[in-house]
C-alpha positions as CSV (number, residue, x, y, z in Angstrom):
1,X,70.5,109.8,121.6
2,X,71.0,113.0,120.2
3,X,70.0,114.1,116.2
4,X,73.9,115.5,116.1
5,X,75.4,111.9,117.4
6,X,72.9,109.9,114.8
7,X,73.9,112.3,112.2
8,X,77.6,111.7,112.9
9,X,77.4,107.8,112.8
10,X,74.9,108.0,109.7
11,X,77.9,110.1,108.5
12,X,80.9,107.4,109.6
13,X,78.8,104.6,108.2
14,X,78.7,106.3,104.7
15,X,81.8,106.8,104.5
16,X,83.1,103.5,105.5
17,X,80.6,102.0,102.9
18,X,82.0,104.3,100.2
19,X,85.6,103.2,100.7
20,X,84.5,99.8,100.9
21,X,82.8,99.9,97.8
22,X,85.9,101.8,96.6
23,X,88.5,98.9,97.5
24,X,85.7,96.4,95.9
25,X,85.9,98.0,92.5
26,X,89.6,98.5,92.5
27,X,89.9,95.1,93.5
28,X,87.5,93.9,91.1
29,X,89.3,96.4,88.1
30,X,92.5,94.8,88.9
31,X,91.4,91.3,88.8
32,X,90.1,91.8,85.2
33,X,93.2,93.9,84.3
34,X,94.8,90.1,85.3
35,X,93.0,88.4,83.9
């Protein structure tokens, strides 16, 4: 595998666990706002 393929899936990953997290807080914020 090469370094520039790793980096771009270390890259992808990131990001798709930022706008996970993302959703999670905005999900979480509105739940309180709710409640």
């Amino acid at each position: 595998m090469q370094p520039g393929k790793l980096r771009r899936i270390a890259w992808f990953v990131g990001l798709w666990l930022a706008s996970v997290t993302t959703l999670a807080v905005v999900a979480y914020a509105i739940r309180l706002a709710i409640l």
